[in-house]
C-alpha positions as a Markdown table, in Angstrom:
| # | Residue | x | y | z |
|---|---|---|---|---|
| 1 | Unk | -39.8 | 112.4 | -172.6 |
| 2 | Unk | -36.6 | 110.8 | -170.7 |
| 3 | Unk | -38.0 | 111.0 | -166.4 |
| 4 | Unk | -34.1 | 110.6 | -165.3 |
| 5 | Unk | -32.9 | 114.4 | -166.3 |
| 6 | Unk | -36.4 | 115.8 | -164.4 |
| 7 | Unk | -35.3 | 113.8 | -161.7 |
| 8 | Unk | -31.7 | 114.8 | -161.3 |
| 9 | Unk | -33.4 | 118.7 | -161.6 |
| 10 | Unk | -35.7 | 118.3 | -158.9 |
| 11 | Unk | -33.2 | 116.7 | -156.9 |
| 12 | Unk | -31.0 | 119.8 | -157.6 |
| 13 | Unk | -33.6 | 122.2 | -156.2 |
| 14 | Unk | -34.6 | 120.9 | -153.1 |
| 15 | Unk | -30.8 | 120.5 | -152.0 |
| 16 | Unk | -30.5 | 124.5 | -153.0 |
| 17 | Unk | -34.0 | 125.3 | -150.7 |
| 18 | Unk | -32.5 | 123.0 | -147.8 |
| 19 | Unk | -29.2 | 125.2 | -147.8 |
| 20 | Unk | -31.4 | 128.0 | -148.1 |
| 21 | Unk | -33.5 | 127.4 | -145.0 |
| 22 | Unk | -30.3 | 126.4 | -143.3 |
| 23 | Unk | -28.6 | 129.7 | -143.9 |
| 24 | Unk | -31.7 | 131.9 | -142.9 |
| 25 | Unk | -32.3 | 130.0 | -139.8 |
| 26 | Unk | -28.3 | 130.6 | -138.7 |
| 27 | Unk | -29.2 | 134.4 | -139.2 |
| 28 | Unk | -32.0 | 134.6 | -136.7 |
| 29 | Unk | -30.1 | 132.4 | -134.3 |
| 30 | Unk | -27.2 | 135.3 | -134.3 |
| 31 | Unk | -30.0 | 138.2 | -134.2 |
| 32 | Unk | -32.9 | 137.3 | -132.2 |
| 33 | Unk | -33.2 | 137.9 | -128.7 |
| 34 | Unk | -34.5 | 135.1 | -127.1 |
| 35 | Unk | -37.6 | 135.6 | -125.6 |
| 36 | Unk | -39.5 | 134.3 | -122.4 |
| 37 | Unk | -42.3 | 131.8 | -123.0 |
| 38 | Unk | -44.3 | 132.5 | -120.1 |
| 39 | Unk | -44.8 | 136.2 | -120.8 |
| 40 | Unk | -43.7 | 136.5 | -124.1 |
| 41 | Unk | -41.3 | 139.4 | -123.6 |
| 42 | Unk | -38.0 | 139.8 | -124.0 |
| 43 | Unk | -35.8 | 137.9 | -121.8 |
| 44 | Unk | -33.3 | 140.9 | -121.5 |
| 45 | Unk | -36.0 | 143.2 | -120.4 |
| 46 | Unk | -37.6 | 141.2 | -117.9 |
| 47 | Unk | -34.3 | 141.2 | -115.9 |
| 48 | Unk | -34.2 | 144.1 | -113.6 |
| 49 | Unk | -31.2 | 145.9 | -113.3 |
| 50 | Unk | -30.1 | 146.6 | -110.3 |
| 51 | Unk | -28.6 | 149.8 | -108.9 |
| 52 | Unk | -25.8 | 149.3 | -106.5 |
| 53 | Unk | -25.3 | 152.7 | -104.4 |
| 54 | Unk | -22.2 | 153.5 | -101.8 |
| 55 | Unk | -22.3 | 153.3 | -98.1 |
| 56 | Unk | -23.0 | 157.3 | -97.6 |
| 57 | Unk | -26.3 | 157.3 | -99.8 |
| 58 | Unk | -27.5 | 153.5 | -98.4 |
| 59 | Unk | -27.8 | 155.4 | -94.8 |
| 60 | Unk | -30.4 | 157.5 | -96.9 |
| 61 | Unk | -32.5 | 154.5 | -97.7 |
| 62 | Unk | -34.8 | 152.5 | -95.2 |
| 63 | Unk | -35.5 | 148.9 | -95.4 |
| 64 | Unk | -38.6 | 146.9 | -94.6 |
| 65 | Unk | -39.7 | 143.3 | -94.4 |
| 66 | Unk | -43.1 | 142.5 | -96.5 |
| 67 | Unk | -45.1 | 140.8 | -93.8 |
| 68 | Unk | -49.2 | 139.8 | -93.9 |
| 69 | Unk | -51.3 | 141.8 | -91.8 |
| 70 | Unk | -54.5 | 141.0 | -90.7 |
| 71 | Unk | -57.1 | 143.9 | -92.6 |
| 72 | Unk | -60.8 | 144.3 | -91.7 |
| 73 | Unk | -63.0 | 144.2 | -95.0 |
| 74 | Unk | -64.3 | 146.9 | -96.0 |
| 75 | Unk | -66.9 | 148.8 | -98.0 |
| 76 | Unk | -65.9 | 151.5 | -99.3 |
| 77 | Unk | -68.0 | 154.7 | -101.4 |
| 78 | Unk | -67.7 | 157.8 | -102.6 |
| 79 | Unk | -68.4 | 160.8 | -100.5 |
| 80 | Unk | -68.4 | 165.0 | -100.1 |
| 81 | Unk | -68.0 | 166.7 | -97.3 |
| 82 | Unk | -70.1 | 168.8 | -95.7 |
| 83 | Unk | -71.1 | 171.7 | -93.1 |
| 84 | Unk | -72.7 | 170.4 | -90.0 |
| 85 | Unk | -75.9 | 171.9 | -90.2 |
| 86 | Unk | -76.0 | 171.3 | -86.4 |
| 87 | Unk | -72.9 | 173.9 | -86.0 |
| 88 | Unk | -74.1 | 176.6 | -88.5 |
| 89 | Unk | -76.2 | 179.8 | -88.1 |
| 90 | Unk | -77.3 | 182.1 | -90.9 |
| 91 | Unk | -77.8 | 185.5 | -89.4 |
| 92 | Unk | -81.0 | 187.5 | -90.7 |
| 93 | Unk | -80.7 | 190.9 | -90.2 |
| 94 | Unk | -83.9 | 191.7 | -87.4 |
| 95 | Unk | -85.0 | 194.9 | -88.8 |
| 96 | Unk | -85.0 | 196.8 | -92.0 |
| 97 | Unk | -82.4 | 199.7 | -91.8 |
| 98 | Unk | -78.8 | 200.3 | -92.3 |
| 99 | Unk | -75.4 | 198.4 | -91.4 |
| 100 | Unk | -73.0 | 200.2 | -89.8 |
| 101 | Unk | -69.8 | 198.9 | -87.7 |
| 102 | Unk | -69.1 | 196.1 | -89.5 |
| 103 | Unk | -66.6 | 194.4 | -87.7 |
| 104 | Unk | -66.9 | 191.0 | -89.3 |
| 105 | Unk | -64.6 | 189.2 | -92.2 |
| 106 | Unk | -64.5 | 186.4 | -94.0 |
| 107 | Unk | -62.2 | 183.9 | -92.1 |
| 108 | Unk | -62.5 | 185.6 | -88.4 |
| 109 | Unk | -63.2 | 183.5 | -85.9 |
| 110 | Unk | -66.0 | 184.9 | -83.7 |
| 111 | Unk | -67.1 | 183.6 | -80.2 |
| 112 | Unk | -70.6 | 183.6 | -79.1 |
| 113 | Unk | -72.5 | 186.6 | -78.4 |
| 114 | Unk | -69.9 | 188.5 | -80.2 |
| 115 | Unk | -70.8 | 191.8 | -82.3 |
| 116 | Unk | -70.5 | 191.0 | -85.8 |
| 117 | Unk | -71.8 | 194.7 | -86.9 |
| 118 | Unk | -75.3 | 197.0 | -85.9 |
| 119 | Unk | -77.9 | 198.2 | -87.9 |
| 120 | Unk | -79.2 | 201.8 | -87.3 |
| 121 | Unk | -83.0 | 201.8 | -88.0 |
| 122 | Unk | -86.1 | 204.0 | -87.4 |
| 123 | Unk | -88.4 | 201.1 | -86.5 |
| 124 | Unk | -86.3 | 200.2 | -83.5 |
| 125 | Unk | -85.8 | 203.9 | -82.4 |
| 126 | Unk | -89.9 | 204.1 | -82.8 |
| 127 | Unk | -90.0 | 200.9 | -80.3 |
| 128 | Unk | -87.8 | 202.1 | -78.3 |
| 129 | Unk | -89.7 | 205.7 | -77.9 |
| 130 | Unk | -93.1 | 203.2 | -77.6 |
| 131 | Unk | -91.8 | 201.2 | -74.6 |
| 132 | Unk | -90.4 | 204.6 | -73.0 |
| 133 | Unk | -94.5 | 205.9 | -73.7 |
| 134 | Unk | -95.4 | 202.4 | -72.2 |
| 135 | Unk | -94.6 | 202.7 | -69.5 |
| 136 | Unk | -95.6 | 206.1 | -68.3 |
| 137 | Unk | -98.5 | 205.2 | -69.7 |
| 138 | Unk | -98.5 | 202.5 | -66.8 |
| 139 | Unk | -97.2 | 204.8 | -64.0 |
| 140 | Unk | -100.4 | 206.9 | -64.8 |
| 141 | Unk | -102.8 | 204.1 | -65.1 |
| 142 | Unk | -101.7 | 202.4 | -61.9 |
| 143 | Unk | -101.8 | 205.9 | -60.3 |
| 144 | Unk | -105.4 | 206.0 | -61.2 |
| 145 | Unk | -106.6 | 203.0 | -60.2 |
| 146 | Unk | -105.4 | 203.6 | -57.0 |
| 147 | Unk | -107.0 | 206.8 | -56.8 |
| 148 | Unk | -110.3 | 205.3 | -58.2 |
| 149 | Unk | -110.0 | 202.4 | -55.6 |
| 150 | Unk | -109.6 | 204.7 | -52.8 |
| 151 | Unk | -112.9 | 207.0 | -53.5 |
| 152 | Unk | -114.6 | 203.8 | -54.5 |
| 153 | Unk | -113.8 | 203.0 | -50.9 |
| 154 | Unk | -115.3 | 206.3 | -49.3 |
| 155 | Unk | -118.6 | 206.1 | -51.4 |
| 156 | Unk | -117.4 | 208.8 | -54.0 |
| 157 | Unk | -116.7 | 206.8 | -57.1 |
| 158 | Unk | -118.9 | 204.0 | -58.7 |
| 159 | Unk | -118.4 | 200.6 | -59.4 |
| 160 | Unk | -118.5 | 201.4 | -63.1 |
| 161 | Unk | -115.3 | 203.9 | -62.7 |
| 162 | Unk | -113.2 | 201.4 | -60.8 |
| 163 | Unk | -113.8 | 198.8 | -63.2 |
| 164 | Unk | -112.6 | 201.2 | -65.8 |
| 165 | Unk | -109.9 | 202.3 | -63.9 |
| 166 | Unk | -108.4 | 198.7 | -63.4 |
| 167 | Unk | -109.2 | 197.6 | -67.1 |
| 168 | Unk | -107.5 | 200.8 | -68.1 |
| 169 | Unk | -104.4 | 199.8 | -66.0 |
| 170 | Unk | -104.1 | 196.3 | -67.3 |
| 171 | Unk | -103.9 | 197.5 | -71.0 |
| 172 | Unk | -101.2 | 199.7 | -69.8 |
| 173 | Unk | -99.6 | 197.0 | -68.6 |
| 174 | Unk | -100.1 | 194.2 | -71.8 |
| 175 | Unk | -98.7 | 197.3 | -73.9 |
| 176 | Unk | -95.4 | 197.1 | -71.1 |
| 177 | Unk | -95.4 | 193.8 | -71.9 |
| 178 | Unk | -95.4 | 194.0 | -75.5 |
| 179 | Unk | -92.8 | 196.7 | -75.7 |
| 180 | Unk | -90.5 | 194.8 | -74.0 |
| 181 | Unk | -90.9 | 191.6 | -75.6 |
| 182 | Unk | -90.2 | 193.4 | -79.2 |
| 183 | Unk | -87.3 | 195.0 | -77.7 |
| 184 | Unk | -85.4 | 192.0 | -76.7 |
| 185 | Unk | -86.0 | 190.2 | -79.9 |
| 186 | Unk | -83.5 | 193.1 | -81.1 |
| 187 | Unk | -81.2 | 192.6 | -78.1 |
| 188 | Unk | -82.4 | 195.4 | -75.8 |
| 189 | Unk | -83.0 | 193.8 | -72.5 |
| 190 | Unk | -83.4 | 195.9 | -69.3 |
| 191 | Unk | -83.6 | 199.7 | -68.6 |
| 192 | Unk | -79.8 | 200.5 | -68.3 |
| 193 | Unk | -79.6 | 199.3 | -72.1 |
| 194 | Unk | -82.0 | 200.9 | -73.0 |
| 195 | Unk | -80.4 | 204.4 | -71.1 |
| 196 | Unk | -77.4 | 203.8 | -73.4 |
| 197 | Unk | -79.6 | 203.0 | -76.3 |
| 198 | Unk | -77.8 | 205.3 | -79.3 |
| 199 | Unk | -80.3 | 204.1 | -82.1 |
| 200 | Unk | -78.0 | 200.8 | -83.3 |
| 201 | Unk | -79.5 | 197.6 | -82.7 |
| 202 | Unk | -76.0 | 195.2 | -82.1 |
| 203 | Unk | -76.0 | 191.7 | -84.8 |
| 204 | Unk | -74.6 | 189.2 | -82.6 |
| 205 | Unk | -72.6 | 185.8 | -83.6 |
| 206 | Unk | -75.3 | 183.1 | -82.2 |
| 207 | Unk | -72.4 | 180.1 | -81.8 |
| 208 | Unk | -68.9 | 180.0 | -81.7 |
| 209 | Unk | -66.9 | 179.6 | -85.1 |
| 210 | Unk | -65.5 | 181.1 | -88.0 |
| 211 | Unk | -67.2 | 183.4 | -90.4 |
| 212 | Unk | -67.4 | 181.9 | -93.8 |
| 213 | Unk | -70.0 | 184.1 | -95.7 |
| 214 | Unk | -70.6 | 187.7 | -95.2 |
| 215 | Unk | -73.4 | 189.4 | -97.9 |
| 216 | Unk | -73.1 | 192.8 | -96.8 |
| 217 | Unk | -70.9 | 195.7 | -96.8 |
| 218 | Unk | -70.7 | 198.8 | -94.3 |
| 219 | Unk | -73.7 | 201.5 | -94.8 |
| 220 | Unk | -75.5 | 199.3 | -97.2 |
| 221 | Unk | -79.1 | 198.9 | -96.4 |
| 222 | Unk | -80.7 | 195.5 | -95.6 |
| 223 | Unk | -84.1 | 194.3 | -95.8 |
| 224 | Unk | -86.0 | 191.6 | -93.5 |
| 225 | Unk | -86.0 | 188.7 | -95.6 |
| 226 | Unk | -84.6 | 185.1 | -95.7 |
| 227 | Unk | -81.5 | 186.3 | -96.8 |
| 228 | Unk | -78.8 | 185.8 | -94.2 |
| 229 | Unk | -76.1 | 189.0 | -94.1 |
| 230 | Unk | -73.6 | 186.8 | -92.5 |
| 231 | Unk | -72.7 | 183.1 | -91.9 |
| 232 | Unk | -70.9 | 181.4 | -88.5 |
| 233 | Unk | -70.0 | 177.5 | -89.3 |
| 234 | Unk | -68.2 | 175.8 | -86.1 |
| 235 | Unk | -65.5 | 174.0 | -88.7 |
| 236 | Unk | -64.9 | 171.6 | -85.5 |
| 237 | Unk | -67.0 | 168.5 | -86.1 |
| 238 | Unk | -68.4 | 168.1 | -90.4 |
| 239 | Unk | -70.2 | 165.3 | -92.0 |
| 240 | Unk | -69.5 | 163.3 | -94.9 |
| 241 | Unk | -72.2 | 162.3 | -97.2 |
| 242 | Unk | -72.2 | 159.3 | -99.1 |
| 243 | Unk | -74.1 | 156.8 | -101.2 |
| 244 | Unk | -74.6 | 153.3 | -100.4 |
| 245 | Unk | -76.2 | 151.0 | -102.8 |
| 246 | Unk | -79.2 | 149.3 | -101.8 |
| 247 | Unk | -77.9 | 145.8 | -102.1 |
| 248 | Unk | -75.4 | 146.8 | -99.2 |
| 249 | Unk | -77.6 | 148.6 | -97.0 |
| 250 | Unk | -77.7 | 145.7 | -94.7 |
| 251 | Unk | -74.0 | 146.4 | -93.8 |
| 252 | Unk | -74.8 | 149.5 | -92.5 |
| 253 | Unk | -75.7 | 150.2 | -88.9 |
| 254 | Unk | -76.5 | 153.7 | -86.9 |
| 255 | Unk | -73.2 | 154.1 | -85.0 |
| 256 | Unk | -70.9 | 152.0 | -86.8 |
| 257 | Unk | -67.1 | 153.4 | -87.5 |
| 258 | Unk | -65.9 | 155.1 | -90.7 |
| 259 | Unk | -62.3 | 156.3 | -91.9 |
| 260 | Unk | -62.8 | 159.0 | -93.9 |
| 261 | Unk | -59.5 | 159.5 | -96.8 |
| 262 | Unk | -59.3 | 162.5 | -99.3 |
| 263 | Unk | -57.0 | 163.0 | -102.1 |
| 264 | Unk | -56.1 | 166.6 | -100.3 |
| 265 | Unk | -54.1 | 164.8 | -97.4 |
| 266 | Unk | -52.6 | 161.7 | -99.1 |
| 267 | Unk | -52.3 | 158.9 | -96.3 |
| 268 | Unk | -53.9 | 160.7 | -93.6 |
| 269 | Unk | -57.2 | 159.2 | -92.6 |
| 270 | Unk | -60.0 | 160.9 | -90.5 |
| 271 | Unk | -62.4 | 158.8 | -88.3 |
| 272 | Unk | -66.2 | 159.2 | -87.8 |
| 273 | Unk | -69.4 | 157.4 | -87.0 |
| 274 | Unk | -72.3 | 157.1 | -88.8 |
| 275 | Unk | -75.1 | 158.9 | -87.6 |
| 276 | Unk | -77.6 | 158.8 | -90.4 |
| 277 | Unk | -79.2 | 156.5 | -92.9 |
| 278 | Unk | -81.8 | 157.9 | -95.3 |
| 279 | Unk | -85.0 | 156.4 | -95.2 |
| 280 | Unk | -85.7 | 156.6 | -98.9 |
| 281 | Unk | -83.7 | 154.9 | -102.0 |
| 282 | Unk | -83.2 | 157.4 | -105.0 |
| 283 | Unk | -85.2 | 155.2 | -107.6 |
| 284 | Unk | -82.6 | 156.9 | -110.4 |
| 285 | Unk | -79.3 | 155.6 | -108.5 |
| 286 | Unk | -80.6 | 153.0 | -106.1 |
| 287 | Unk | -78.9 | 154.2 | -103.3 |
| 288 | Unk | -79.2 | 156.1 | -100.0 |
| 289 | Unk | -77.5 | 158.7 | -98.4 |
| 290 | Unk | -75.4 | 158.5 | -95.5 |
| 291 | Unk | -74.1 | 160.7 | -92.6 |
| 292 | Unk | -70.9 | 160.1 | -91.4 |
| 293 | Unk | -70.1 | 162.5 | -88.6 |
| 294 | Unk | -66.3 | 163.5 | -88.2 |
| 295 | Unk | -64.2 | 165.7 | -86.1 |
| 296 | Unk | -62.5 | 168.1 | -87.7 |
| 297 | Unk | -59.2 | 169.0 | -86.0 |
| 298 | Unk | -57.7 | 172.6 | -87.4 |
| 299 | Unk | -60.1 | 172.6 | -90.0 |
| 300 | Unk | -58.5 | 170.1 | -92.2 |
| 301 | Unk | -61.7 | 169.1 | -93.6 |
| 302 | Unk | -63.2 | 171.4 | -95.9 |
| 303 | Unk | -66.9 | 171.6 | -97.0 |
| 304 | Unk | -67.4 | 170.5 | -100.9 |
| 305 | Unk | -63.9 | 168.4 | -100.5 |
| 306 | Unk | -65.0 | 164.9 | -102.0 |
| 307 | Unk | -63.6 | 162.2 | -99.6 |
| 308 | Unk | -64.3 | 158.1 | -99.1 |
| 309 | Unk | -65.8 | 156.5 | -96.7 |
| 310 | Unk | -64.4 | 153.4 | -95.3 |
| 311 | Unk | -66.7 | 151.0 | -93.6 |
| 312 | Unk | -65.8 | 147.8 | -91.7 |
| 313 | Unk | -68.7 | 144.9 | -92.7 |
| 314 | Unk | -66.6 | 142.0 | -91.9 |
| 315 | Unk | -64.0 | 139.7 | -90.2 |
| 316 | Unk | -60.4 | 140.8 | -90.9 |
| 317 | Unk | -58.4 | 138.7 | -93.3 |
| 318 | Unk | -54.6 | 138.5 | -93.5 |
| 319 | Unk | -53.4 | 140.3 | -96.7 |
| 320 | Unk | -50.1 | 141.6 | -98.1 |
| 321 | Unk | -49.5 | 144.9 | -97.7 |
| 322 | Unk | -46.7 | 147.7 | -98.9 |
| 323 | Unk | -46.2 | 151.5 | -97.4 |
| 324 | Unk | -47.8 | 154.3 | -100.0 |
| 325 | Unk | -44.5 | 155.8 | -100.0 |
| 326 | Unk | -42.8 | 153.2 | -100.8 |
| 327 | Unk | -44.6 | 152.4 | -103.9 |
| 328 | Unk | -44.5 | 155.0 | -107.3 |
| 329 | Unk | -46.2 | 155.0 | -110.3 |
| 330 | Unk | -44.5 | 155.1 | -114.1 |
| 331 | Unk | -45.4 | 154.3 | -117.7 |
| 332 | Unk | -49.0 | 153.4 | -115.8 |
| 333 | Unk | -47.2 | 150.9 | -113.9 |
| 334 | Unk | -46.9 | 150.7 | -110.3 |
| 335 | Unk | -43.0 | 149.9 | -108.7 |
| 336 | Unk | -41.4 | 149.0 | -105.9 |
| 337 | Unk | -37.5 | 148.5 | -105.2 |
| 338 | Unk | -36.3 | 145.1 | -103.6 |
| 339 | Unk | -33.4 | 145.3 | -101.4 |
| 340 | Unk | -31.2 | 142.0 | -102.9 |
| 341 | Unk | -28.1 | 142.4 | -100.7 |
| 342 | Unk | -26.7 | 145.1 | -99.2 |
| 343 | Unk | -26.6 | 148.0 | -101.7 |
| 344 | Unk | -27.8 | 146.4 | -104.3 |
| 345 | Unk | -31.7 | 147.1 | -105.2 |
| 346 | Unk | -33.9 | 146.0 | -108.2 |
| 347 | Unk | -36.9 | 147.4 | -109.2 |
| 348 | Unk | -40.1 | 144.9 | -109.7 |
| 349 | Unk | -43.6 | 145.6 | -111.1 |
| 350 | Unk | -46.4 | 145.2 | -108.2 |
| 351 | Unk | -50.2 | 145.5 | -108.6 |
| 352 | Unk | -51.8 | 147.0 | -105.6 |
| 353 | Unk | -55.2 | 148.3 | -104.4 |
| 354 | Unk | -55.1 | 152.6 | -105.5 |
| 355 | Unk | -57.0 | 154.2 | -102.4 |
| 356 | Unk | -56.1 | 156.5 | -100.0 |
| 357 | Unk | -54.5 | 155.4 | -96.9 |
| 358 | Unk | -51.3 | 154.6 | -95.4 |
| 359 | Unk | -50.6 | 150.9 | -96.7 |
| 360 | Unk | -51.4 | 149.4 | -99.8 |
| 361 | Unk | -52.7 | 146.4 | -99.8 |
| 362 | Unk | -50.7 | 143.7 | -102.6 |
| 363 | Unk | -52.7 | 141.9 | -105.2 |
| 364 | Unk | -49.7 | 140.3 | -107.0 |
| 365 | Unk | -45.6 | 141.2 | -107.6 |
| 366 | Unk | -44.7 | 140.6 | -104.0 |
| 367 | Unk | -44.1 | 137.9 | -101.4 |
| 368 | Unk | -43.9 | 137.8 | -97.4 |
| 369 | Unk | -40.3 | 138.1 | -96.4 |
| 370 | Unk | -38.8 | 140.3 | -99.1 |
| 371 | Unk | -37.3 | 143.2 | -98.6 |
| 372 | Unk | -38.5 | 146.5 | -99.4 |
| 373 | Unk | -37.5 | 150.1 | -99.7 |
| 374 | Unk | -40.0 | 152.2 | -97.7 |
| 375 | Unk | -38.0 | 155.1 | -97.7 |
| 376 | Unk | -35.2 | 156.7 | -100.7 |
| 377 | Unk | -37.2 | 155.1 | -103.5 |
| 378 | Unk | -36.9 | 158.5 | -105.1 |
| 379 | Unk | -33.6 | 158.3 | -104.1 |
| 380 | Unk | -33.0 | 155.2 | -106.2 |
| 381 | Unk | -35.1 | 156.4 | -109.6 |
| 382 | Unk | -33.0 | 159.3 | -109.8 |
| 383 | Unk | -29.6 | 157.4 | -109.4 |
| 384 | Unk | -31.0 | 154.4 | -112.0 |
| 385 | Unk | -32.1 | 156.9 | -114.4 |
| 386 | Unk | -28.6 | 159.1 | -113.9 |
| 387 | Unk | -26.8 | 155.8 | -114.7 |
| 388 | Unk | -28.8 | 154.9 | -117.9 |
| 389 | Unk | -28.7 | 157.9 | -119.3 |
């Protein structure tokens, strides 16, 4: 076979494949978007646009220089709050019998020594009628011994009688004794309460606080057990338990400060001091509880609220740090808005530590000396997504 006509053929072909690849590669040249080599997004996405607002809404938006502030290190765990079992009494009711003038709610505050409600009861009108028997019991026996002492004086009563006169009297007067002591464990103290004794032992608030159980109802009937009819919790000092892992149990000291943040109060933090350190490590968990204890101011703090618990174990160190409400969150991503001239903002994707207080501090997105908007951001969102739509 001839080679010069399979030679002009092949030459034919590879000049169609090179005007081939020519052509496609003009194609993606006029379609692609060119794309970023760092990231490997597109280069039109990854510039911001910016959203340019008038002189009357920029008087709505506060600026803010980024600037390094020097943070204490922290540990920081998960905690609950709780009652202080210092500040709460669960009242028992004394005496079997029936509740009557319930005065108490849920929710009142009470002060101490205040009636919460009385229980009307046949045991205490029984002790009541036994002191009254006491003690003429004891006027009698004292009047006896006297006499007794006085004939034993004139030769006309033996030794024998006197001593049984004066052992008589000093049972009468252990039985006084007795009477009375039972009586003011039910709150009867002194013979003028006991003239305007009407049969209802008063239930009295042991502490001041507020009332945040109450098991009974009025005329319902209550038994002496170990089940309290009402609660009082003073609400103005709590504790916060937490768990600290045994591996960091050596940065924990009786007395040291906490911060205490919830998800209730969003940039609010509450301090404390740590007051205990269990003695044991939960073999499941390897941790141990702690005790922080933390005022309470109005009540804010609620018992079963879960909370952290910030604690300072170190030197500070000088970090970057943004406002909470400066930064939002969308499509999972946290955002800021840079300030680029006057009126003119651009958002810009920042990563940041999520917890609970007032700053945030910056891992990455943002340098010292930019501008930030630390108040209108929402502002801004809605007049960026008013324009794009």
């Amino acid at each position: 076979m001839n080679a010069r006509p399979l030679l002009k053929c092949l030459a034919a072909f590879a000049l169609g494949s090179v005007a081939l690849s020519g052509c496609g590669g003009r194609t993606d040249a006029a379609t692609d978007v060119p794309r970023d080599s760092a990231s490997g997004l597109n280069r039109r996405d990854s510039e911001p646009t910016a959203v340019v607002v008038d002189s009357a809404m920029l008087g709505a938006i506060k600026i803010d220089v980024i600037r390094e502030h020097a943070v204490p290190r922290t540990l920081v765990v998960a905690g609950k709050v709780q009652f202080d079992e210092d500040r709460l009494a669960r009242v028992l009711a004394p005496l079997p019998g029936q509740v009557v003038d319930l005065r108490a709610k849920v929710g009142d505050g009470v002060r101490k020594g205040q009636a919460l409600c009385a229980i009307n009861s046949r045991e205490v009108t029984a002790a009541v009628g036994d002191h009254v028997e006491s003690h003429r019991d004891l006027e009698l026996a004292e009047k006896t011994a006297a006499m007794t002492q006085d004939l034993y004086d004139h030769q006309a009563a033996s030794r024998i009688a006197l001593q049984q006169a004066q052992n008589d009297l000093a049972k009468a007067r252990s039985r006084v004794a007795r009477t009375e002591e039972a009586l003011a464990v039910l709150g009867l103290r002194g013979e003028n309460e006991l003239a305007r004794f009407d049969g209802r032992v008063p239930i009295l608030s042991p502490l001041t606080g507020t009332i945040i159980e109450r098991k009974v109802t009025d005329g319902q009937f209550v038994q002496t057990d170990s089940t309290p009819i009402i609660t009082v919790a003073d609400l103005s000092s709590v504790w916060v338990m937490g768990d600290i892992f045994e591996r960091d149990l050596h940065l924990v000291t009786i007395g040291q400060v906490a911060t205490v943040a919830t998800t209730a109060y969003p940039g609010e933090q509450f301090r404390g001091r740590v007051d205990y350190i269990s003695e044991v490590i939960d073999p499941a968990t390897r941790t141990a509880k702690v005790r922080v204890s933390a005022p309470n101011r109005n009540g804010r703090l609620k018992p079963e609220m879960f909370a952290s618990i910030a604690l300072g174990v170190g030197e500070a160190e000088r970090v970057l740090t943004v406002p909470s409400r400066a930064a939002f969150t969308q499509d999972g991503r946290t955002w800021v808005y840079l300030s680029t001239e006057p009126g003119r903002f651009v958002r810009r994707a920042i990563e940041v530590v999520q917890d609970e207080g007032t700053e945030r501090r910056v891992l990455s997105g943002l340098r010292a000396g930019e501008r930030v908007v630390v108040d209108g951001a929402l502002l801004l969102r809605q007049e960026e997504e008013k324009r794009a739509g």
